[in-house]
C-alpha angles and dihedrals in degrees: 000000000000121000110248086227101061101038084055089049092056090039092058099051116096103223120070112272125173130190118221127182121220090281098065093248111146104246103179141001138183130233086255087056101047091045085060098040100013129231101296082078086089119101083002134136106253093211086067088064099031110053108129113121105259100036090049089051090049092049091059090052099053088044089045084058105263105147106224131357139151151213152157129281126181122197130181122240113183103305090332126096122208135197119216125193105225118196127181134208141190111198097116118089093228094020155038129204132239119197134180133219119193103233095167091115091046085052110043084044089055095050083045089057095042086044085048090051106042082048099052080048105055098032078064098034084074119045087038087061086045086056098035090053091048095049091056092054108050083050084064133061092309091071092074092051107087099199086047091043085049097051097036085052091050093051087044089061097039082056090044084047088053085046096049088049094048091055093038088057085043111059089038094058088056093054094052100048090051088065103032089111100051101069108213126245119190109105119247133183112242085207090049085051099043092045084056097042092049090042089064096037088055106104092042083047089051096040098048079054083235119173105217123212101194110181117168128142113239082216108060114119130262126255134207105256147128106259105211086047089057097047088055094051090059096033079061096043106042090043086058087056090058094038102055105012102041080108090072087055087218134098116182114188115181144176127201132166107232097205090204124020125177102256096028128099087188130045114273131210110232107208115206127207104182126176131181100218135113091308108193140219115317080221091089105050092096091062098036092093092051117100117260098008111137127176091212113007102190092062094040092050085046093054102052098266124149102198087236095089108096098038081055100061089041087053090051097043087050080054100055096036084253126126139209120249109190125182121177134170123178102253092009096084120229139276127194124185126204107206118205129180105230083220 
């Protein structure tokens, strides 16, 4: 029999704990374990629930008498996976104890770093061996032509230009992300934002032929931000309009107060970038925040975009309690909103 005390030990803690005696037959287990394995678990043979390779191995070890010992274990809830931490311990005289640890967050943290990484890399791998070919070729007999050596040096600055915008995104986007938690509070103008956004916007504006509909109220209120982080916001998103929607010819950008907004307890200004291009699926609208995501990432490598837009304005609007509102067609152009409390 198993002592009260410590079944009522292993039934209070939060995380899921099973006891299991030297058969490998499940003892014990606590409301958190049979909500992961349900409550056919017990009496069972914990094999039958924990068969992946490395937790099985480390099973055989514990029941062999290691004393302690780890592994992985993943599990399937709904469409999400999740990754537990199981540890194993021998310390009873009949039983050890398995505990889980839900690692899911660690994991999925450490895939986005090595994703980061892998894509920094390779975003510099390319235009580097662009540069380092040219450059050996320009040392060769190239050097000496005049019209090859022109046109090498003016690739080699359009791919020091790509360079100079990764690292620029980059850096901001680390800043960004160093002060996400702290909201800003000084009050801005989001006319005063947009006029500055569009003034420096203006020759790619003239040159792209855009017609610009420009409709905000002077009198909209202000809102606690950080102004050069708003600016950047809109810089970002308006300079996507005339990247990918000059087509359209046309470049709406519009301000309106929501008195009421579900997950506000303020009114909110909702900030609309909308432009009359291509558009594209709705179907990626989910991915388009994340670095380094690019619908189609020829043209958007053509067109002097870094891939880190877009998570740059997600970061800025979390910071500023905002959020990001996107709608896309093909054929219909695209809108983001930029949604911002006014307290």
């Amino acid at each position: 029999m198993m002592d009260v005390a410590l079944s009522s030990l292993v039934a209070a803690l939060p995380q899921p704990v099973l006891l299991v005696n030297k058969q490998g037959f499940v003892q014990a287990a606590n409301s958190a374990a049979t909500e992961l394995f349900s409550t056919r678990i017990m009496g069972a043979q914990i094999r039958a629930y924990l068969r992946q390779p490395d937790v099985a191995a480390m099973l055989e070890r514990v029941l062999a008498g290691q004393t302690e010992d780890s592994a992985s274990f993943i599990a399937h809830s709904g469409s999400r996976e999740m990754v537990w931490k199981v540890v194993a311990r021998n310390g009873l005289a009949e039983m050890f104890v398995l505990s889980f640890s839900d690692i899911s967050d660690i994991e999925a943290a450490e895939a986005q770093r090595r994703d980061f990484v892998a894509n920094v890399s390779h975003e510099l791998r390319s235009p580097l061996t662009v540069l380092a070919g040219f450059i050996e070729t320009l040392q060769g007999p190239a050097g000496d032509d005049p019209a090859a050596r022109a046109e090498f040096l003016e690739i080699m600055a359009e791919q020091a230009v790509r360079m100079s915008g990764l690292v620029a995104d980059l850096l901001s986007l680390s800043r960004v992300e160093a002060v996400e938690k702290i909201r800003p509070r000084e009050p801005v103008s989001i006319d005063m934002v947009l006029k500055a956004t569009l003034a420096a916007l203006r020759p790619q504006i003239e040159a792209a032929s855009i017609r610009l509909d420009y409709d905000v109220p002077e009198d909209l209120p202000d809102i606690p931000g950080d102004y050069d982080q708003l600016v950047q916001v809109f810089h970002n998103l308006i300079e996507n309009g005339l990247k990918y929607g000059a087509s359209g010819g046309r470049l709406d950008v519009s301000a309106v107060l929501i008195p009421a907004l579900p997950g506000y307890d303020c009114p909110a200004l909702r900030v609309g970038i909308r432009d009359y291009g291509e558009g594209f699926d709705p179907i990626f609208i989910p991915r388009l925040t994340e670095r380094f995501y690019r619908i189609d990432k020829a043209r958007s490598r053509d067109s002097g975009g870094t891939g880190l837009g877009l998570a740059i304005v997600k970061h800025i609007l979390s910071r500023h309690r905002g959020r990001l509102i996107i709608r896309s067609a093909p054929g219909e152009g695209s809108k983001f909103e930029a949604v911002l409390p006014c307290s």
